[in-house]
N, C-alpha and C positions, 0 to 999 in steps of 0.2 A: 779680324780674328774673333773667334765665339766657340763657346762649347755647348754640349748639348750631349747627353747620353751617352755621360762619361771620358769623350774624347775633345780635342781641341785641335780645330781645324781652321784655317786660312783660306780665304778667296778673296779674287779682286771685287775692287768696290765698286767698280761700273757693270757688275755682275757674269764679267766673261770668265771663261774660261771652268773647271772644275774646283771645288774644295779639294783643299791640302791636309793630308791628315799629320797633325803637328804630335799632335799626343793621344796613346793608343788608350784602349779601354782597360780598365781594374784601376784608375782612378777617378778622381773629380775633379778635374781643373777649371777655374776660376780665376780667369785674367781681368785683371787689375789697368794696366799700363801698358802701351809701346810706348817705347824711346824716342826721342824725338826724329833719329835719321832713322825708322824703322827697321831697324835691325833685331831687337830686342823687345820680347815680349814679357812681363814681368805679374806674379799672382801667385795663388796660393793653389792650391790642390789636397786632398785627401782621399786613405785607401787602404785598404786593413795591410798591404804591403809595405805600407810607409813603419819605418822604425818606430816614430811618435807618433802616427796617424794621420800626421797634417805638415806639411809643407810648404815653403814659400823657397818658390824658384824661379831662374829664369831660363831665358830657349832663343835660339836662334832662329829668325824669323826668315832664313836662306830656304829659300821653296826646293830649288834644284837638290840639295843636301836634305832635304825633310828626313829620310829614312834614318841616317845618321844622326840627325839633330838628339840630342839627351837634356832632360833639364837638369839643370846644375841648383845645388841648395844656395840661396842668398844669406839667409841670416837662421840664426841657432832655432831650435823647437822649446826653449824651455819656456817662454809668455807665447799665448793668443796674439796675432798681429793681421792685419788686413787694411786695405783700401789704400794698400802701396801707390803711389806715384810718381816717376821722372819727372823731375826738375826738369822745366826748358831747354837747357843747356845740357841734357843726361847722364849730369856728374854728381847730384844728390835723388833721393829718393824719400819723402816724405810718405808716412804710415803712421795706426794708430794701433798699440798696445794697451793691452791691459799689466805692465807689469808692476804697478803703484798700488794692485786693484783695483783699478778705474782705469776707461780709456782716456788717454793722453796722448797726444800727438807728437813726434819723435820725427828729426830729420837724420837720415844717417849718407855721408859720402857713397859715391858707387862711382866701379868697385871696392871700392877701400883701398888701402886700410884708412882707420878712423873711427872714435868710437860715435853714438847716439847724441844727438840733443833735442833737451823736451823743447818744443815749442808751446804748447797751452800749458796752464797754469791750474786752471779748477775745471779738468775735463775736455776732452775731444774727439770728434769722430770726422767721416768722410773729409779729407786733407786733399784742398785742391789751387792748385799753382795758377798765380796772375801769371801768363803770356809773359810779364815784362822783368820773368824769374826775382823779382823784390820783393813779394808779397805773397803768401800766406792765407787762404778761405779753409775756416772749416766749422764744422755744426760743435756748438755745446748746447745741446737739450733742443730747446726751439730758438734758439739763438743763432742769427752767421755772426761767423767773428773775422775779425782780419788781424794778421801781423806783419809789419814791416820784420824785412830778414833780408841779409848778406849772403853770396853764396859765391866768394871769390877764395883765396886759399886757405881760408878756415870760415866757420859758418857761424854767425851772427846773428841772435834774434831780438828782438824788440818788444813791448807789450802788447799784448793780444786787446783788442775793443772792440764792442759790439757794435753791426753795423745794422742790423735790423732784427725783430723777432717773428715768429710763425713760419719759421722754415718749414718748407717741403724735404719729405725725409732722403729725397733723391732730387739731385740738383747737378750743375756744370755752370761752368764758366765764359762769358761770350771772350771771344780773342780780344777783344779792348779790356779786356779787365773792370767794365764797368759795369757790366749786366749781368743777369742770373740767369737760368734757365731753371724750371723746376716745377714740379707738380706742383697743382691748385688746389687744394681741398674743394668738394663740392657741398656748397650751402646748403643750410639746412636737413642735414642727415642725421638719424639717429640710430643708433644700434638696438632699439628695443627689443626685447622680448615676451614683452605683452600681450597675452591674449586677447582680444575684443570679440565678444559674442554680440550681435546685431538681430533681437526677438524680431517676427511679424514683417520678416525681409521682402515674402512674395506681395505682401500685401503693400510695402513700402514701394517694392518694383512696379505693380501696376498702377502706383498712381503717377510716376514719374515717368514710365513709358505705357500708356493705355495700350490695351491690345485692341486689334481692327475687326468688325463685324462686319459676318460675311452676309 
């Protein structure tokens, strides 16, 4: 699943077969998550169509029914929310709000009913699920954090602890729950702006590359 100029389409992932066009043009949608039995595709979109501009929905990931497919609204427009994701088990749905004014990371049941709970404490963003649904990744600053968490018929969190700092600002999960995956920063970069003017350059150039006489 991917979007791209407006619309949000489906293909298999061994490359056969044509794109499915899931969601037409006049907005922007921006998937987040499938569910674990891939049925459900879950994310946000925006579009001057949209009542509040911005929505978080989800869609039927049924190819043969595409045309019919509609996304449906998940949760209210009244806070910013993003970087939704399916619990394991595709009965919660971890995301991060600004509704505290600051993002904060929230689990909420799916479908519901059921209200929110905060999982981080001072801060969080991209919320990402151990494999082994008891555990809790997500960035505070340049921090990863983890939280042990319950997620059998009511939902349980534990304290949040850092588990290393210099996060890459885009990361995933290996399925053991042990490893990271995530950008490297590359050494030694600097953003300058600096001009540098270099006087008596040709003259510098021929002593370092002599020219040949013919």
């Amino acid at each position: 699943v991917g979007s791209g100029a407006g619309t949000l389409a489906a293909v298999a992932a061994n490359g056969s077969g044509q794109p499915v066009a899931l969601m037409g043009e006049g907005v922007n949608p921006s998937p987040t998550s499938v569910s674990p039995d891939g049925r459900l595709v879950l994310g946000v979109r925006s579009g001057n169509t949209l009542p509040s501009g911005t929505e978080i929905w989800v869609l039927p990931l049924d190819a043969t029914k595409a045309a019919e497919a509609k996304p449906q609204p998940f949760r209210d427009t009244r806070f910013t929310r993003g970087n939704l994701q399916f619990s394991p088990d595709g009965k919660w749905v971890a995301y991060e709000s600004n509704e505290t004014g600051r993002n904060e990371i929230y689990v909420v049941p799916y479908p519901g009913p059921g209200g929110e709970s905060q999982v981080s404490t001072d801060g969080g963003t991209q919320p990402r699920w151990n494999r082994n649904g008891r555990e809790l990744f997500f960035r505070n600053g340049a921090m990863m954090m983890a939280v042990d968490v319950q997620t059998g018929a009511t939902f349980r969190t534990g304290t949040p602890r850092m588990l290393f700092e210099k996060v890459s600002s885009d990361y995933d999960v290996a399925p053991d729950g042990r490893r990271f995956l995530m950008l490297k920063p590359v050494a030694n970069t600097t953003n300058s702006s600096d001009l540098h003017v270099i006087l008596n350059w040709f003259d510098d150039l021929r002593r370092r590359v002599p020219l040949e006489r013919k």
